[in-house]
N, C-alpha and C positions, 0 to 999 in steps of 0.2 A: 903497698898502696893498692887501694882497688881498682880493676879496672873500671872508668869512665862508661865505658859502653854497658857491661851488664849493668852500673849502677843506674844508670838509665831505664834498662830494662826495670830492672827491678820498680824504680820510681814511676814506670811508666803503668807496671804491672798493681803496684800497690793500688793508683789512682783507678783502675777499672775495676778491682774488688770492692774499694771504697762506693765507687760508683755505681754497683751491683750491689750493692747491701741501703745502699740510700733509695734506688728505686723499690727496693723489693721493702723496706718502711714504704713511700709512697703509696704502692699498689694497696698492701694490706689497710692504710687509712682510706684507698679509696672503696674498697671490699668493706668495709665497714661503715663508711659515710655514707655510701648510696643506698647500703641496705637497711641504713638506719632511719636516713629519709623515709626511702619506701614504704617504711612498715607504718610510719608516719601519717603518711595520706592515703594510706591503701585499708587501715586497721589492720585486720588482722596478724599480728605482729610477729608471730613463732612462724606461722607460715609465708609470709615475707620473707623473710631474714634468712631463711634454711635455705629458698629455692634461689633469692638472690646469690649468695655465695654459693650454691649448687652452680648456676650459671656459669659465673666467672671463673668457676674453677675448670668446668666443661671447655668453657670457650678461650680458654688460658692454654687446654692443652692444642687446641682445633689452631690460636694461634703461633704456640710452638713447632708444627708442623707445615704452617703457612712461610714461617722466616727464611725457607730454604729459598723459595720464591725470589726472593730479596739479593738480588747479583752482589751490590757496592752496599757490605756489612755500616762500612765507617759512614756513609753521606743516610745509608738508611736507618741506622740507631741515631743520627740527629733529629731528621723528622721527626720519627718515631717520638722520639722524649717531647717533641713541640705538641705534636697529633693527642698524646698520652695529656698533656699537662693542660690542653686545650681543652676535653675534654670532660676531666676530671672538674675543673674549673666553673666548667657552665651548667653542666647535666642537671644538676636539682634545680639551677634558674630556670632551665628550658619544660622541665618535667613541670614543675610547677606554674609557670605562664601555660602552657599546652592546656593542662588538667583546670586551672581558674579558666582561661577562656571556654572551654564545652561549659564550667558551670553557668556558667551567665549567657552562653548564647541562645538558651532557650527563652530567657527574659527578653535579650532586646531584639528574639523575633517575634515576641508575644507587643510589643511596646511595639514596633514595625507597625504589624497587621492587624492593631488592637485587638488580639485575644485577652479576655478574662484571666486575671492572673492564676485563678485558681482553676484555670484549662491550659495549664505551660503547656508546646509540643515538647514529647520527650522522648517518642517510638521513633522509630525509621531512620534513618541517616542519621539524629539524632544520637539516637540511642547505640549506634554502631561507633560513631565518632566517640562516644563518653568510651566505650569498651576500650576504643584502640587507644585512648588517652589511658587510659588505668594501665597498657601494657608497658607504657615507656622507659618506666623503670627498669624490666627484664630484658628490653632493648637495647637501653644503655650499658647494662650492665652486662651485657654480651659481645657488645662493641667495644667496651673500654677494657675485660679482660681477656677480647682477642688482643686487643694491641698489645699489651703488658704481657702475655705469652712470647710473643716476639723477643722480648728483653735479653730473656737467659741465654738462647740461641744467638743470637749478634753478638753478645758480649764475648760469647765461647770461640767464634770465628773470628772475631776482633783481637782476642788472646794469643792467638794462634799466629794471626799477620802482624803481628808486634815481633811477637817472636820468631819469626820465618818459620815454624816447625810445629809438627806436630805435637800436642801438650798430653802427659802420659796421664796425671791428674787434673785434668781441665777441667771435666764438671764436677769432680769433687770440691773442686776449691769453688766455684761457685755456686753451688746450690750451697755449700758452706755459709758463704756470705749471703747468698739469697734466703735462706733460713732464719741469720741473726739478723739481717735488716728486718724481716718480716716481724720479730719477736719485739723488735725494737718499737715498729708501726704500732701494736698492739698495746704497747705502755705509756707510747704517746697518746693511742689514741684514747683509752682509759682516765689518764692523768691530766690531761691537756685539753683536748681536741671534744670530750663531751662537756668539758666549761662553758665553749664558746658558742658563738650564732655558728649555726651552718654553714652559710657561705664561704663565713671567713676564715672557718677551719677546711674549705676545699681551697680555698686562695692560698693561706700558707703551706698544702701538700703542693698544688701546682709548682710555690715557690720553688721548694724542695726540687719538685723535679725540673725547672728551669737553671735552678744553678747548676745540676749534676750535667745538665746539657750543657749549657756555656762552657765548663768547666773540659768537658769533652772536647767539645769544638775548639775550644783555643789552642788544647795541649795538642789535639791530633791534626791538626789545619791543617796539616800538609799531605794529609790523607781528603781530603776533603776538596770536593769542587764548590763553585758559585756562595763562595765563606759572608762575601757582603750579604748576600742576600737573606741563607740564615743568620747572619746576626741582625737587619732587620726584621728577620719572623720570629728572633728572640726578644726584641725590642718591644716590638707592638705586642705581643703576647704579654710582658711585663705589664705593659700598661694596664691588658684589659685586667690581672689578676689584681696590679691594683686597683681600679674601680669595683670590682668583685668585693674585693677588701672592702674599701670602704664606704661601697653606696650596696651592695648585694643583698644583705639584710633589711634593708626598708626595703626596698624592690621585691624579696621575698615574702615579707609581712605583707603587701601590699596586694601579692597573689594571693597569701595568705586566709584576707578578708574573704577571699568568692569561695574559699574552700567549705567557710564555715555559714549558716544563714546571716549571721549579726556582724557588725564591725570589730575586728578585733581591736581592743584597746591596750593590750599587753600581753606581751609574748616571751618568754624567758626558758632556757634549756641551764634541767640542772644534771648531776652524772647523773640521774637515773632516769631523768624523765623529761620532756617536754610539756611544760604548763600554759594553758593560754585564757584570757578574759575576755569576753565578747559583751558587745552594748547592741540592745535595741532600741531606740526609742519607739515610744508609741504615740507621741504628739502632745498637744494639749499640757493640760500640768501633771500629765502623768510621769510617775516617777521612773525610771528605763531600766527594764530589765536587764540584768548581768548572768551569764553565764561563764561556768568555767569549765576548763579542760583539761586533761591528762592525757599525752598520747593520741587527741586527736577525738577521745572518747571523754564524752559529756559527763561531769562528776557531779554538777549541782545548777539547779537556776534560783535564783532567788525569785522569782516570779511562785515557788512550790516549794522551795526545799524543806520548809516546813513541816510539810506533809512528811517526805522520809522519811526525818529526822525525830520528831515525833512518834511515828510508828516503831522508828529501830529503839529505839533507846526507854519511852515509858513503859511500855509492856513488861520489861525484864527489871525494873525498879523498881514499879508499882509489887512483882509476884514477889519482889525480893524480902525477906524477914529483917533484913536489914539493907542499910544504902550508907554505909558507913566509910568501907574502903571499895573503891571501884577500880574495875582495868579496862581500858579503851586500845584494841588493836586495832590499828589505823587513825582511820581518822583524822589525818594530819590538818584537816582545813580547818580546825578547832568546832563547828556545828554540832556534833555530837556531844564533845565537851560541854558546851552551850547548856544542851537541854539535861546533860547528866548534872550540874551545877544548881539545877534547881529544886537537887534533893538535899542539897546543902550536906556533901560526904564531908568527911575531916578528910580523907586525902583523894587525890583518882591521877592514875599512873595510867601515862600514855604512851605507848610502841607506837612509833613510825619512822620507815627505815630513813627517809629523807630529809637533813636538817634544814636545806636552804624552803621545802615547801612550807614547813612549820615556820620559817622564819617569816615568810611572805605573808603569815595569817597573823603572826604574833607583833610582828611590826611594819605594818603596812606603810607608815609615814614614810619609812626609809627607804622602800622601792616600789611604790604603786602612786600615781598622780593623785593628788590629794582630793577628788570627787570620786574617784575608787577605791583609795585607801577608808574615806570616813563609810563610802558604801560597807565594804569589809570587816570595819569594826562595827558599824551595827549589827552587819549577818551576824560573827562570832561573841557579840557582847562582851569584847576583851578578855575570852573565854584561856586564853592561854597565860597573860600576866597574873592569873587568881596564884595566891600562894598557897593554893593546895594542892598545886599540878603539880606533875613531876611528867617529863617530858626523856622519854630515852630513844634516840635515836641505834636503832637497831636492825636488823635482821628479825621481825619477830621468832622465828623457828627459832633462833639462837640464846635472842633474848628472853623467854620465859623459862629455857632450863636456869638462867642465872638466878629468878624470880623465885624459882622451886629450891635452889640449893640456897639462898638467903630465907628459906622458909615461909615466904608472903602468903598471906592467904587472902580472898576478895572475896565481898558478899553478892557480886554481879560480873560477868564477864560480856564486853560488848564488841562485837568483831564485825567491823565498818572496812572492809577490803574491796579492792576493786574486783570485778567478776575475776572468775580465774578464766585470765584468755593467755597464757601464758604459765607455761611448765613452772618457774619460780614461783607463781600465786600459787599453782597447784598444791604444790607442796604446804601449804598454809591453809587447804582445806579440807586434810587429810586423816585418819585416825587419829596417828600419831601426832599429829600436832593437837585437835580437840582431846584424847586421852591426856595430857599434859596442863592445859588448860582446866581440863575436869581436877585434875590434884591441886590447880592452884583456887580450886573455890569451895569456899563452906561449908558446908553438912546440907542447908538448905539453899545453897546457891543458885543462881538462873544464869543462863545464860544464854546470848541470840547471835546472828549471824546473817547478815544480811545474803538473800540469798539467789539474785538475780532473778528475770523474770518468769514467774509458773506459767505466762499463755506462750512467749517466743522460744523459754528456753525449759518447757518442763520435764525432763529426764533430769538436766540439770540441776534445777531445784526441786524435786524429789531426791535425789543424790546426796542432797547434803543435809536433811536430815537421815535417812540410812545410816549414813556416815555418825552425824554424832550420837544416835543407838549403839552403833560397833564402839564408839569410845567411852560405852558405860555411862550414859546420862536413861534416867530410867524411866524418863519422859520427856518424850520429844513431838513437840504439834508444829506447823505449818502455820502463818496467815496471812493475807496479800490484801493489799489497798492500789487502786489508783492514783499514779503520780503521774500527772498531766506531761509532763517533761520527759520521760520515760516511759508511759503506759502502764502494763501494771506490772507491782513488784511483790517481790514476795524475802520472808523472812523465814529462818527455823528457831525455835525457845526449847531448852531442852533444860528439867532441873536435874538435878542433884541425887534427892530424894526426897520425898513426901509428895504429894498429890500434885497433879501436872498444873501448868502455868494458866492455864484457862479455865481451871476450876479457882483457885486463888483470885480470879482476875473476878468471877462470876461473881463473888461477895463484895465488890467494891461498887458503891454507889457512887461516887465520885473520885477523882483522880486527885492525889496529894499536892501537885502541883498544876500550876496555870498551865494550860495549854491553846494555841490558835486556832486547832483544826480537830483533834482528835477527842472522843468522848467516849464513856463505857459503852454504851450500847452498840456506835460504830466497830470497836474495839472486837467485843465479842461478835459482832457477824463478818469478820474480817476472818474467822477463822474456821470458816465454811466457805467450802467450792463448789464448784458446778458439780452437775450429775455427771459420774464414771471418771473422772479425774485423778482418779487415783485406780481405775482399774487395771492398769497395765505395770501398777507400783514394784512387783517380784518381780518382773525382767530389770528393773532398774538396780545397779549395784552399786555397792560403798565404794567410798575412793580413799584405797590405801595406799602409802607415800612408796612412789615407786612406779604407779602403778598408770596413771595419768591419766584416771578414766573421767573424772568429773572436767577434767580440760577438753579430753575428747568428746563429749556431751555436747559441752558449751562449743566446743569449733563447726560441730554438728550442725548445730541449732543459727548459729553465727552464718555459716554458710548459707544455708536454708532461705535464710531470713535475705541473705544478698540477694539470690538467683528470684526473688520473690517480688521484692522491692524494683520501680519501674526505672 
């Protein structure tokens, strides 16, 4: 029979590994929630997310060497988990009240002192207060993994006075389980945890590390001084995670609103991306403009989208010798679809990697309030129920070698991508990717690229045509229009072979289909720039996959444009 007392140990031992792999899931959702946040309301999103988990890892080790500090292991890893789970808990509530109040306190001191609205104060104390608001994040997140550095070290001394003696594999066996809890956080947070609102996927990690605390406290009380007291700081913590739970999300939508100029009226996170809708009204019986967003970053207003969408997609259908079978990368709001539809193709195949955004465009009744749902189906004129779509949700990189090895071929290729402000778009504006694209189109094929702005981001778009010359299109022009919502944008059209897309465009005295905004003559001087615009075009290089130079362009230019802006 076994002896009683090691079996104790043992049970006593198993439960602190347990407990050392649950927080170390914890910590990793929290390393991932805040930096996901972040990148959120800070934009710039690759470089968020790198220096966030740079932080925490820094200050993970700063508090691994802090824990010596810490006399009573047993009374100080309970705190710790309350301090940890408290934290974890409110941080985006607090970042995001912080950050919404600087946006709006330039208004109600404009409303105060009756300043002109279009004189906000925005310099001086102002404008220091907005900076220190933009840092909270890296604050947080230097705070919350010094404490969680703490973790491995208490646990290891805590191993140790369980077992009166010193432990020959102690931190093997926990960084063990510190590892798998970590791997685990990471499938949670993947599978799970990018479903839901924000908040309330920080409420169920807090959970997490509330129980592993209780769980601690109970078995070890007798290590432990002043037990009522932590289990009322385990108590009233409970409570706040659940009002976090269940009120955190409108409270955050609610800061939400000051982030952006307009009202948000829907706000939804899908695993890839955070989508949101904003309403203006503008009085009288005008009808309210809607804008939408991705990330934070403004994808369309209906007030102009017009405009874009127009510009992207006739130029490369009108040059086309045919408009028969078409391919749309991206594109998911269905708008592009829209205006490719009124070539009346027999079929047009769309890539976009996100089902639930396609869903939200293709069936609005079902998750949009029915004065933004009917808004919705005007924008996309039910562009995605046509039975001539074919909808693949994919990886476009992935999905067009499938395209080539089923042999498809398309008389237009239309590539509606968000800028590449992130290494994964990179790769989608890259040789290899338009080389591949090039094989899946016609003899006389066209095809264009929306290509971010030539005045804020022009290394950028000069780049990307470069880019589709090196992937063998054997003409490639530039042409840019003003999109009020945006400022001005620019496009690349590269064909095939036979004479380039603006001498094809030059023999067209009108346009095959209806248009609101766009006209031949507009058309062709859209594709002339200012003087010397292109003179610095040879320093500027193609972006081969790999190689991440058209990102670095655009982070460039993206920068640029912050330190610019008041």
């Amino acid at each position: 029979m076994r002896d009683p007392k090691k079996l104790k140990l043992l049970i006593d031992d198993s439960l602190l590994i347990l407990i050392m792999a649950t927080l170390a899931c914890c910590g990793m959702i929290y390393e991932y929630l805040l930096s996901h946040y972040s990148a959120r309301i800070l934009g710039s999103v690759e470089t968020v997310i790198y220096a966030i988990i740079g932080i925490m890892i820094v200050s993970m080790g700063l508090g691994a060497f802090a824990a010596k500090k810490i006399k009573d292991e047993f009374q100080g890893f309970v705190i710790l988990e309350l301090v940890v789970a408290f934290i974890g808990c409110s941080s985006t509530l607090f970042i995001a009240s912080v950050i919404a109040f600087n946006q709006t306190l330039p208004q109600l001191i404009a409303e105060t002192y009756q300043i002109p609205m279009d004189a906000l104060p925005q310099g001086g104390f102002l404008a220091q207060l907005n900076w220190l608001s933009t840092q909270l994040p890296y604050l947080f997140a230097f705070i919350l993994g010094f404490f969680i550095g703490m973790e491995i070290p208490l646990i290891a001394r805590i191993r140790e006075a369980v077992y009166g003696q010193h432990l020959a594999n102690n931190a093997g066996t926990i960084y063990g389980a510190d590892y798998i809890g970590a791997g685990v956080g990471a499938a949670i947070w993947v599978l799970i945890m990018l479903r839901i609102e924000i908040s309330q996927a920080a409420a169920l990690t807090a959970t997490l590390n509330l129980i592993a605390g209780f769980i601690f406290l109970m078995r070890f009380r007798k290590y432990l001084k002043h037990v009522k007291t932590l289990l009322l700081g385990h108590a009233l913590l409970a409570v706040l995670v659940v009002l976090v739970f269940q009120y955190g999300g409108h409270w955050q939508k609610q800061m939400q609103n000051m982030l952006y100029l307009d009202k948000v009226v829907y706000q939804t996170q899908t695993p890839y991306q955070n989508l949101v809708f904003t309403q203006r009204h503008l009085g009288g019986e005008m009808e309210p403009i809607y804008n939408f967003y991705i990330n934070g970053r403004l994808q369309f207003s209906s007030l102009d989208e017009q405009i874009y969408h127009e510009f992207l997609v006739h130029p490369a259908m009108q040059a086309s010798a045919r408009q028969d079978n078409i391919l749309i990368i991206g594109g998911g709001d269905g708008l592009a679809l829209r205006e490719v539809l009124k070539w009346q193709p027999k079929s047009v195949t769309l890539v976009d990697l996100d089902p639930d955004l396609v869903a939200l465009f293709k069936d609005p009744q079902n998750q949009l309030p029915d004065y933004l749902a009917a808004k919705v189906e005007r924008l996309t004129g039910n562009s995605f129920n046509d039975p001539r779509v074919n909808v693949i949700n994919d990886d476009a990189f992935i999905a067009i070698d499938k395209l080539l090895q089923n042999k498809q071929t398309f008389d237009a290729v239309i590539v509606d991508l968000p800028d590449p402000s992130h290494p994964d778009l990179n790769k989608l504006y890259s040789v290899n990717f338009y080389y591949r694209l090039n094989h899946l189109l016609n003899g006389d094929g066209v095809m264009v690229v929306q290509s971010t702005s030539p005045f804020h981001a022009q290394n950028a778009f000069i780049s990307v045509a470069k880019t589709m010359r090196q992937a063998k299109f054997t003409q490639v022009e530039q042409y840019h229009q003003n999109v009020p919502s945006f400022g001005e944008w620019g496009w690349s059209i590269g064909v095939k072979g036979g004479s380039s897309a603006s001498k094809r465009l030059q023999r067209v005295a009108d346009l095959a289909v209806d248009t609101s905004w766009l006209t031949p003559p507009l058309l062709q001087g859209a594709f002339v720039f200012n003087k010397g615009f292109y003179d610095d075009a040879d320093k500027v290089k193609a972006n081969y996959l790999g190689s991440n130079q058209l990102y670095q362009y655009h982070q460039k230019a993206w920068e640029r444009e912050t330190e610019l802006s008041p």
